[in-house]
N, C-alpha and C positions, 0 to 999 in steps of 0.2 A: 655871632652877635654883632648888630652895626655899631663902629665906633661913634661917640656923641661929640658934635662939634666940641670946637675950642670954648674955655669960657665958661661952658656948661656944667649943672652941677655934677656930680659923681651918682651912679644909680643906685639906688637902695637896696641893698642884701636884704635877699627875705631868708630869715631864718626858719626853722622849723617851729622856733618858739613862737614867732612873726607871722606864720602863714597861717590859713584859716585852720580848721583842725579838720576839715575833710582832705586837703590835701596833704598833712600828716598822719591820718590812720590810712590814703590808701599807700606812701611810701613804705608804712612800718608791715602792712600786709605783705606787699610785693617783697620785700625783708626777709620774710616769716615761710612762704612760701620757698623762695628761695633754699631756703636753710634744710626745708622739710626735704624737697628733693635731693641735696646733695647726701643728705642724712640715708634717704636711699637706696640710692648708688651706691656709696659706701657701702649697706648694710650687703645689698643684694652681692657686689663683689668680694663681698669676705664671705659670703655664703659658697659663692661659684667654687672660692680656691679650697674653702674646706670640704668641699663634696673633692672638689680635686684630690686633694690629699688622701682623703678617705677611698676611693675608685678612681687611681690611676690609670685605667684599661676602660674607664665608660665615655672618656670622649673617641679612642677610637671606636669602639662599639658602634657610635653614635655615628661617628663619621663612615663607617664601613656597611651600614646599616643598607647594602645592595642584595640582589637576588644570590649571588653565589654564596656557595656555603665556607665559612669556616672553620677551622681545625679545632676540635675543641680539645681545653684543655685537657691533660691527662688526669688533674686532682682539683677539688672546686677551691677557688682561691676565698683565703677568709678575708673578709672586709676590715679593713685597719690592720693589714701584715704586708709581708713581702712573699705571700705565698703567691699573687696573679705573678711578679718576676720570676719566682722560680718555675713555675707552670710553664709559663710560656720557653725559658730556657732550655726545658726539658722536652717540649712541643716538638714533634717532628717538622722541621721544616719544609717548605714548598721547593726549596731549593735540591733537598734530598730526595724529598717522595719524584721529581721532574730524573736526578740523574742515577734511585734506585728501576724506575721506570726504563730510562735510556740503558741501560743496563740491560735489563729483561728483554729489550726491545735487539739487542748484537745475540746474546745470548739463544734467542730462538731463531733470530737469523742465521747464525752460527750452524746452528742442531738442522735447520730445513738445507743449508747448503752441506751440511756431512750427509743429509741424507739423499738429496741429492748426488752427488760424487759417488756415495755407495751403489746408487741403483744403474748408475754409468758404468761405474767398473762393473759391476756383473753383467750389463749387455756388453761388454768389448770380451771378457771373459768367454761367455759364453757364444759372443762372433767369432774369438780366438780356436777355441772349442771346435765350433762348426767346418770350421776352414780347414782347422788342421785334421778332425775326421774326414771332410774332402776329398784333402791333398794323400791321405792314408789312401781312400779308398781308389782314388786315379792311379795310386801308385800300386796297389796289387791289381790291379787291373792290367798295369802296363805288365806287372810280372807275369799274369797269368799267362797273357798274350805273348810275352816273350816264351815262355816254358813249353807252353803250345805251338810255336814256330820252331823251335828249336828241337822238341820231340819228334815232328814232322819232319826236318831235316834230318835227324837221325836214322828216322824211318825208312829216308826215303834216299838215305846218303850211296847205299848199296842197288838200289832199284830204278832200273833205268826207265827214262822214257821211250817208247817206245819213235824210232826214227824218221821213219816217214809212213805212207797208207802203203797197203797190201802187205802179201805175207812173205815168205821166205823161196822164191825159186830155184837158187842154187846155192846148197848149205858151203861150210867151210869144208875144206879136207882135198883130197889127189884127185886132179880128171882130164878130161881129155881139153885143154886149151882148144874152143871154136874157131880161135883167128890163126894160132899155131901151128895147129896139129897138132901137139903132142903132150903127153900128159907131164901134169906140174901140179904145184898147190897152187888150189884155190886159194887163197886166205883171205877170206872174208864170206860173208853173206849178202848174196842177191837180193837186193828186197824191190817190192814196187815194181812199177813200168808207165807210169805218167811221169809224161815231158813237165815240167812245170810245179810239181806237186813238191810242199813245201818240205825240208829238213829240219828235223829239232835235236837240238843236244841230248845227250842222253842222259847226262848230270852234269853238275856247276863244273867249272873250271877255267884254265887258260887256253885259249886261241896261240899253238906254237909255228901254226905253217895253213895261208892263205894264199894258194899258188894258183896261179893261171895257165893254160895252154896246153901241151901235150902229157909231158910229163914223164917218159917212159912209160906212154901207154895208160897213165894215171887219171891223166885228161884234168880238169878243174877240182882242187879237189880241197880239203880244211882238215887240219890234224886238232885234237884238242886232248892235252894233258888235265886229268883230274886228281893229281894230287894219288894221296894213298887211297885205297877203297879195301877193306876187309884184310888190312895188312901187307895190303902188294899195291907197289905202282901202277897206276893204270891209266891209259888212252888209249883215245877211240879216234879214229881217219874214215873220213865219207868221198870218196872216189866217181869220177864220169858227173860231177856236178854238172847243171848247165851254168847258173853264176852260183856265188856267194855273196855273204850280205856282212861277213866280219872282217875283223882284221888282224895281223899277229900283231901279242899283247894284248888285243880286248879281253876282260873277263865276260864271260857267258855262264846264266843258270840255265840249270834244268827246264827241259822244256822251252829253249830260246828259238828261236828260228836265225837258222844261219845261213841259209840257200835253196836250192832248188832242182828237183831231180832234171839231170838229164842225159845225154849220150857220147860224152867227149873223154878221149884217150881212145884206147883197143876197147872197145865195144860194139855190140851188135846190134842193142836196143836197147833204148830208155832204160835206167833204173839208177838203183843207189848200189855200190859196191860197199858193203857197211866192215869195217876192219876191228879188232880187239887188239891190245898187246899190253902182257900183263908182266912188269918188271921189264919191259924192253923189248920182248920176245911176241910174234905176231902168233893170236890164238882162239880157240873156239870161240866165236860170238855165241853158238849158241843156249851156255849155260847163263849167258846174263840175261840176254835178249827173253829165256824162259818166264824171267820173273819181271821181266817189265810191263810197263804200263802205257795205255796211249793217255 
């Protein structure tokens, strides 16, 4: 409001009694109106809180009121009680159903890896199984084959090989020496008459004397000790060699090549002078040589 100069009178209060009466009924309206709204407001929020009171559980309702579903309660709550709090206390929670869930969730993870483990062990079981029927069956195999080498050896522990090619031209026993004159023991068996043809042991044993040169008439010649045979000691001497192929202390099997016929000492002509001595004693070759074999 502009202040009125100095001097000037003072402005006239218009009262309500003062003022025309249109500008007092619209004050007393706007008054009235006034009052009517606040009257409603009021009215309407004692309404809001006694619906409150009455359904505790309908503003979340209201507020939760999205697509997902929720839990209902177990028992229907009566309106004006504390049956919606106990309901809901009693409600399974999201919290529970999440960690009886995680639960079920180890649990059959649990059960898939036991069943797992089980179906491993029964393949390792039955790789175990396999290998060791295998390792069984490699192993009577190697028996069989040893029992069979060794029956063979038995066989053939008494049965000579047969020494070199051709047959028998001057047996053992008394004659008349070709280079001497004069009769003496032969001891041994003439066999053969190729220069060159090879010598084989008669049976396994030791190489006890690989001598070279004359020899008393012996000429190049191999002794070979086999051990006991049919309860007596026995070796065998091959005589007028042309070389040999072993040496004393070599062992030699049955059937080995040890040298090579030919005409060295007192001989006349190629062959093998074939000797026996049985316990030490020089003797018939020809009841072994019988049962031998080439």
């Amino acid at each position: 409001m502009p202040v009125p100069p100095p001097g000037s009178p003072p402005p006239r209060q218009i009262d309500d009694v003062d003022a025309p009466a249109s500008v007092a009924g619209d004050r007393r309206s706007a008054t009235v109106s006034r009052v009517v709204r606040i009257g409603i407001a009021v009215a309407a929020a004692s309404a809001v809180g006694a619906l409150a009171l009455v359904s505790p559980g309908l503003d979340a309702q209201a507020s939760n009121a999205a697509p997902t579903a929720t839990t209902p309660s177990p028992a229907a709550a009566v309106a004006g009680s504390t049956d919606a709090f106990t309901g809901r206390e009693t409600s399974t929670s999201r919290d529970q159903i999440r960690e009886e869930l995680a639960a079920g969730d180890v649990a059959a993870a649990a059960s898939d890896r036991a069943a797992v483990l089980d179906e491993v062990g029964e393949q390792v079981a039955d790789a175990q199984t396999s290998a060791a029927a295998a390792a069984r069956s490699e192993a009577l195999a190697s028996t069989v084959t040893a029992i069979d080498s060794e029956a063979q050896r038995i066989a053939e522990a008494d049965t000579f090989f047969w020494p070199t090619e051709g047959g028998i031209s001057s047996p053992w026993g008394m004659r008349l020496h070709p280079i001497l004159h004069y009769t003496r023991l032969h001891g041994g068996a003439d066999i053969g008459g190729a220069v060159g043809a090879p010598i084989y042991a008669v049976l396994d044993g030791v190489v006890t004397k690989a001598a070279s040169g004359h020899n008393s008439g012996s000429g190049n010649n191999v002794r070979i000790d086999h051990g006991t045979v049919d309860g007596e000691a026995l070796e065998t001497a091959y005589l007028h060699m042309d070389s040999f192929v072993v040496a004393e202390g070599q062992s030699v099997k049955r059937g080995q090549l040890i040298g090579y016929v030919g005409n060295t000492g007192l001989s006349t002509a190629p062959h093998l002078h074939f000797s026996v001595y049985v316990n030490g004693v020089n003797s018939d070759p020809a009841p072994y040589l019988a049962r031998g074999q080439a």
